[in-house]
C-alpha positions as CSV (number, residue, x, y, z in Angstrom):
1,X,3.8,9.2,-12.5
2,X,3.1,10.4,-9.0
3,X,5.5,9.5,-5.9
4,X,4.8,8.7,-2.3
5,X,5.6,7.2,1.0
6,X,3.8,5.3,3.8
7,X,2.0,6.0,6.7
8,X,4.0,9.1,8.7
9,X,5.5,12.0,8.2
10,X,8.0,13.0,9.8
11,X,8.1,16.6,9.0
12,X,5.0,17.0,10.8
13,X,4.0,17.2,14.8
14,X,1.1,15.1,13.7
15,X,0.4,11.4,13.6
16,X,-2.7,9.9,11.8
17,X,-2.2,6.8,14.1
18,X,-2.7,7.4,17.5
19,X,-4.1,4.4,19.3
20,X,-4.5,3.2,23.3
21,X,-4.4,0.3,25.0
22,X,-7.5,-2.0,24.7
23,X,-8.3,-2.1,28.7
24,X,-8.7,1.9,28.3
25,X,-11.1,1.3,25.5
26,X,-14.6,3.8,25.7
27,X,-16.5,5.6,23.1
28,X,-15.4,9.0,24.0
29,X,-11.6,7.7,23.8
30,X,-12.2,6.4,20.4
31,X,-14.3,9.6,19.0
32,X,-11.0,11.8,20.7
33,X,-8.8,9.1,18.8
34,X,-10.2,9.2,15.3
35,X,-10.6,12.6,15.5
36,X,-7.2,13.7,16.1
37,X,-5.9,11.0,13.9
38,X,-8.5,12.1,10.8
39,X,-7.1,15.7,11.4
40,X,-3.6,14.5,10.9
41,X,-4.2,13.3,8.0
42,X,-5.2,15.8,6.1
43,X,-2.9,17.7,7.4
44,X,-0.4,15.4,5.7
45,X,-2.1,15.4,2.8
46,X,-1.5,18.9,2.3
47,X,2.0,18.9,3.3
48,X,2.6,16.1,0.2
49,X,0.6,18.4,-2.3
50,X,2.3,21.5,-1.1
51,X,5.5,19.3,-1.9
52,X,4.2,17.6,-5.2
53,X,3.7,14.2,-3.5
54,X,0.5,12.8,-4.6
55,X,0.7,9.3,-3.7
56,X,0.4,8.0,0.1
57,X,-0.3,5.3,1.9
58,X,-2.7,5.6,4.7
59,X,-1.9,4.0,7.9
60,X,-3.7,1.1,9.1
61,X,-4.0,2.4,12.4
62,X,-6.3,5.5,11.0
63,X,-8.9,3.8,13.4
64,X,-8.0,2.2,16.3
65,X,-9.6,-1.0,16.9
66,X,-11.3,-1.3,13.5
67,X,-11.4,-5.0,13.0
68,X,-11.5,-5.9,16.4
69,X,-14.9,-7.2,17.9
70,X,-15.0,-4.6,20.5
71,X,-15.8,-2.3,17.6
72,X,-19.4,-1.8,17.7
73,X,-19.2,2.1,17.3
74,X,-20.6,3.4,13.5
75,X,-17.5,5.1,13.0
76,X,-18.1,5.7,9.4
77,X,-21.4,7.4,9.9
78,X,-19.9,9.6,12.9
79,X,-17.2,10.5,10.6
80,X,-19.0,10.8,7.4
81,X,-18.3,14.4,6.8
82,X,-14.6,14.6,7.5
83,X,-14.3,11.2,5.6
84,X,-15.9,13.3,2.5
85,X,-13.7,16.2,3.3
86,X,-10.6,14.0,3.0
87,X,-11.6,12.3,-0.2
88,X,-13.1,15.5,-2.2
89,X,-9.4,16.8,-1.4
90,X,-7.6,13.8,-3.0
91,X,-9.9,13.7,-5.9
92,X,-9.8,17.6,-6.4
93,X,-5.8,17.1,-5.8
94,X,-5.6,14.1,-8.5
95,X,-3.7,12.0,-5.5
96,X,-3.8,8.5,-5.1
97,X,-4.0,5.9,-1.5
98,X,-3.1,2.7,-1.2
99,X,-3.3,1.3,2.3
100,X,-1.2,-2.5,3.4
101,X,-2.5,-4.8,6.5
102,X,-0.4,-5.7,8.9
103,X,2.1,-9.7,8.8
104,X,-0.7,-10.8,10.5
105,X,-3.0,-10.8,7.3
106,X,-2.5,-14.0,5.8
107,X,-5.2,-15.1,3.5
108,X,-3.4,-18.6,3.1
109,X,-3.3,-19.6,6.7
110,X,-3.8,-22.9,7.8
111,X,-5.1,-21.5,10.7
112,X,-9.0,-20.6,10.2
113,X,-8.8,-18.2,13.0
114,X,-5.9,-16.1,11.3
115,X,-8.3,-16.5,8.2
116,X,-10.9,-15.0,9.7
117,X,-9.0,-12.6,11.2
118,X,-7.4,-11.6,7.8
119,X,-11.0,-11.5,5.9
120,X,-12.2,-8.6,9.1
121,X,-8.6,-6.7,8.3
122,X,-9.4,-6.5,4.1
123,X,-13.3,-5.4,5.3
124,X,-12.0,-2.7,7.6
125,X,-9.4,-1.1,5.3
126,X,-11.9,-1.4,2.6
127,X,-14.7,0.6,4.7
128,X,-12.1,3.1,5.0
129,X,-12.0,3.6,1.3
130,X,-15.5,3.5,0.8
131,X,-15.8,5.9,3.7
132,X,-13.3,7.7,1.4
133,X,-15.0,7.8,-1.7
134,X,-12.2,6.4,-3.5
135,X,-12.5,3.8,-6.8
136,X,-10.6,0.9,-7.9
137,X,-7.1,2.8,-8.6
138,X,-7.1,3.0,-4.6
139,X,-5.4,-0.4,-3.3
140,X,-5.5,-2.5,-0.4
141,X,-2.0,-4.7,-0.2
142,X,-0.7,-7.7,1.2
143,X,1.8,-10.4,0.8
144,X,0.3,-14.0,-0.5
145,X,1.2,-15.3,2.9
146,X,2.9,-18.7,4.3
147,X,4.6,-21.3,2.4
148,X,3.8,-24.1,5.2
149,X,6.1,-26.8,3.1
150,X,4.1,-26.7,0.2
151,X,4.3,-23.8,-2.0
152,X,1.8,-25.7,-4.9
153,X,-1.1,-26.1,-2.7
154,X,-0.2,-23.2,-0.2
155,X,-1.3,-20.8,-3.7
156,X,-4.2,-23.0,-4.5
157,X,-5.4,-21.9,-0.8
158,X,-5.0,-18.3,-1.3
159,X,-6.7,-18.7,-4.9
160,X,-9.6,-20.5,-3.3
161,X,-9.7,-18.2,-0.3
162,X,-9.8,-15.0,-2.8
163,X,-12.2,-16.0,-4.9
164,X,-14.7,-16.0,-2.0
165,X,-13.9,-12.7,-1.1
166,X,-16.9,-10.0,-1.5
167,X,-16.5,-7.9,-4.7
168,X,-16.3,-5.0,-3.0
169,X,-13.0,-6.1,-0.8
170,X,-11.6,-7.5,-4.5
171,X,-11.9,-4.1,-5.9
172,X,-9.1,-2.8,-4.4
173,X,-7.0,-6.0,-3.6
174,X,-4.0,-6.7,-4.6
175,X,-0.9,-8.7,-4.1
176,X,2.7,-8.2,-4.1
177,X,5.6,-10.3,-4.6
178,X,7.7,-10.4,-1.1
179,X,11.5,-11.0,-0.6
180,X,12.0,-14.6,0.4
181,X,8.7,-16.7,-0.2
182,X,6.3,-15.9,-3.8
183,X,8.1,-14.2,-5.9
184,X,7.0,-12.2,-9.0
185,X,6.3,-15.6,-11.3
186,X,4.4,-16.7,-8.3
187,X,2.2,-13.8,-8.3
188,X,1.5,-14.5,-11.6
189,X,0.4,-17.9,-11.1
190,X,-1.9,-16.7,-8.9
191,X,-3.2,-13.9,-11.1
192,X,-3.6,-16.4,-14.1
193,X,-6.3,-17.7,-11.7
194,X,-8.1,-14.6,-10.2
195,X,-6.9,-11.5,-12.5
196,X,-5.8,-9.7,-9.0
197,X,-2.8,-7.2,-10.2
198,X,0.1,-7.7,-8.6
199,X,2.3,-4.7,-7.4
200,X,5.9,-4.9,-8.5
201,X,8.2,-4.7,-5.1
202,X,11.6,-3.8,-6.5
203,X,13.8,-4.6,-3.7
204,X,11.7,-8.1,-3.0
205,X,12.8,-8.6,-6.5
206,X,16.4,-7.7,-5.5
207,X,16.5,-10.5,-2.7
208,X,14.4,-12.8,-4.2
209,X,14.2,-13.5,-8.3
210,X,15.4,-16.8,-9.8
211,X,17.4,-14.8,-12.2
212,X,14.3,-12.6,-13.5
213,X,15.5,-9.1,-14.2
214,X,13.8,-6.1,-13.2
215,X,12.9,-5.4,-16.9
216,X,11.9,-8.7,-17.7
217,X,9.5,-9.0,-14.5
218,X,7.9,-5.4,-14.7
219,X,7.1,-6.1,-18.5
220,X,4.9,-9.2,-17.2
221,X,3.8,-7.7,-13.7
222,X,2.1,-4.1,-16.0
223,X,0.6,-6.3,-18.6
224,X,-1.8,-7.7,-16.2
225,X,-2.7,-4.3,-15.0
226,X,-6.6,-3.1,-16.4
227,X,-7.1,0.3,-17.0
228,X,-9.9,0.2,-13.8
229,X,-7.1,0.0,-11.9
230,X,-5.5,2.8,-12.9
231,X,-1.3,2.8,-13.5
232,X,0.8,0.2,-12.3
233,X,2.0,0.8,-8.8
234,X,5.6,-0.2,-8.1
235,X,7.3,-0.3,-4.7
236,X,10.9,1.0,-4.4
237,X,13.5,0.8,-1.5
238,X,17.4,0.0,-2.1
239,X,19.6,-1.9,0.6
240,X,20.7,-0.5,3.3
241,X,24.2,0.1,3.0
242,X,25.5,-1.7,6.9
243,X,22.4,-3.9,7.7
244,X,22.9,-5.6,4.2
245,X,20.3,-7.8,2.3
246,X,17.0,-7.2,2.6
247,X,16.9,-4.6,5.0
248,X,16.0,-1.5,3.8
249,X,17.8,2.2,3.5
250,X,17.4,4.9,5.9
251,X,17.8,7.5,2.8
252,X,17.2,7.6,-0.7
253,X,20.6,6.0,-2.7
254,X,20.2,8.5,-5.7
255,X,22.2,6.7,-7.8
256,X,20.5,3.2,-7.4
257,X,16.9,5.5,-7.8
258,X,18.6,7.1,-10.8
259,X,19.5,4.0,-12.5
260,X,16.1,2.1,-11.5
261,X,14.3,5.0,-13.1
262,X,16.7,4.9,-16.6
263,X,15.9,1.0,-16.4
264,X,12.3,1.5,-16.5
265,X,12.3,4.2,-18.9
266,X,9.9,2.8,-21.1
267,X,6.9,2.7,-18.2
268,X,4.4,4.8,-16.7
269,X,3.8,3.5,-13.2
270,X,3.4,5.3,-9.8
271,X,6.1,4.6,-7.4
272,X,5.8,4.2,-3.4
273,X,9.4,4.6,-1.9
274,X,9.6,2.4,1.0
275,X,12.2,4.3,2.6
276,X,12.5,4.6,6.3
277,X,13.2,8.3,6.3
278,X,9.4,9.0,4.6
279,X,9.0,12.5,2.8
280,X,12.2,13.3,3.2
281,X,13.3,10.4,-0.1
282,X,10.2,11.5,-1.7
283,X,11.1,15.3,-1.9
284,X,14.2,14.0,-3.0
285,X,12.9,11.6,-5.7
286,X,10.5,14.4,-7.0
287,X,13.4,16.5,-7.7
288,X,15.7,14.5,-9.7
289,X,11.8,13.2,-11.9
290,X,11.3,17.1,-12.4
291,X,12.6,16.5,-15.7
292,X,10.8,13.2,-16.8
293,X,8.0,13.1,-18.9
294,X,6.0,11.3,-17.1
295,X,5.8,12.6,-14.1
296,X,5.1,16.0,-14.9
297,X,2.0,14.8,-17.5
298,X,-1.5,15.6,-16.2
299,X,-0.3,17.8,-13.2
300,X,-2.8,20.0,-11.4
């Protein structure tokens, strides 16, 4: 079991996603830009394994403009040796990425300009973990997308849409179930179709469920999971205790992560706490799991 958070950390005076405006757009800008922000994170990346937190999710905004068609620079080739740098460190460090597009990346639109919008986002993250050196137990996440008055065909869509993908975009894709439209036996539907794994969002679940408990949903969502894929990823936030339901907590609730982690006793799964105050519930988690089996198996 490894634990992580997304995208920033606020313990550090360093940010893996600086960006600028498009009208200030020039080569030199962008080289500064991906430099800095390629720094940063491996400066996080140390931090987590200086604080046993070997999961993270890499920003998005790692390069700035990367699926937009002003991007004609080779970053990837520019780059190549700190991109090798960064992933020789997560393999020697036994960490694992995930990365999640933006709302914007909607597979299922309707619209064939957000389509082909959403198809350039999955390439560009996935050139970042090629770049990366990373296999299949790295993941690229989104939401299935819209509903657009017709949940039935609105799934076909993304099924069809999916299955055109390249192979090397599907080797990291996967889906989770969100907290007002597909929830987890939608998913499923869709993975009966296209074996993509699905990633069991616990607090989606909370919101959104039909009456599925979290047992009951996890024991369907991991069986799916192949071994290529490496553990079942689970994300975990609670509610947050003034802005109510669906919003999530500033902190780690210890007892709702104590008794989410008794509930699930019986898994092995890597867990990514969605959490707005980052490391800070991570550290926190990893202290309370010191005693659990399975996160301290197979530690460097």
């Amino acid at each position: 079991m490894k634990v992580g958070y997304p995208c920033i950390n606020l313990s550090l005076n360093c940010r893996s996603s600086r960006k600028f405006r498009l009208k200030n757009y020039s080569e030199n800008r962008l080289i500064d830009t991906i430099q800095n922000n390629l720094l940063c994170l491996k400066k996080i990346l140390e931090f987590n394994y200086e604080n046993k937190i070997l999961f993270f999710r890499i920003t998005s905004d790692l390069i700035p403009f990367g699926s937009h068609p002003i991007m004609t620079f080779n970053w990837q080739e520019y780059f190549k040796s700190e991109f090798r740098e960064i992933g020789l460190y997560i393999r020697k460090k036994n960490m694992r990425i995930t990365m999640h597009p933006g709302q914007y990346t909607v597979l299922n639109s309707k619209n064939q300009r957000v389509v082909e919008n959403s198809i350039k986002e999955l390439q560009y993250h996935t050139k970042i973990l090629e770049a990366i050196g990373l296999d299949s137990t790295a993941k690229i996440i989104t939401h299935v997308g819209g509903v657009y008055g017709d949940k039935k065909t609105s799934i076909l869509r993304f099924i069809e849409r999916y299955k055109k993908l390249n192979e090397n975009i599907k080797n990291y894709y996967v889906i989770e179930n969100d907290d007002k439209s597909y929830n987890v036996n939608d998913t499923l539907v869709i993975n009966r179709s296209t074996e993509i794994p699905i990633i069991f969002d616990s607090y989606h679940h909370h919101c959104y469920n039909l009456g599925a408990t979290t047992e009951e949903a996890i024991k369907k969502v991991f069986m799916i999971w192949k071994e290529k894929d490496g553990l079942p990823i689970i994300h975990y936030s609670s509610e947050h205790p003034l802005k109510g339901k669906c919003k999530h907590a500033e902190e780690l609730d210890m007892t709702d992560f104590r008794n989410f982690i008794k509930k699930t006793n019986k898994y092995n799964f890597d867990i990514m706490l969605e959490i707005k105050n980052k490391e800070k519930s991570a550290i926190s988690a990893i202290e309370y799991l010191m005693k659990d089996i399975r996160f301290n198996q197979n530690r460097i």
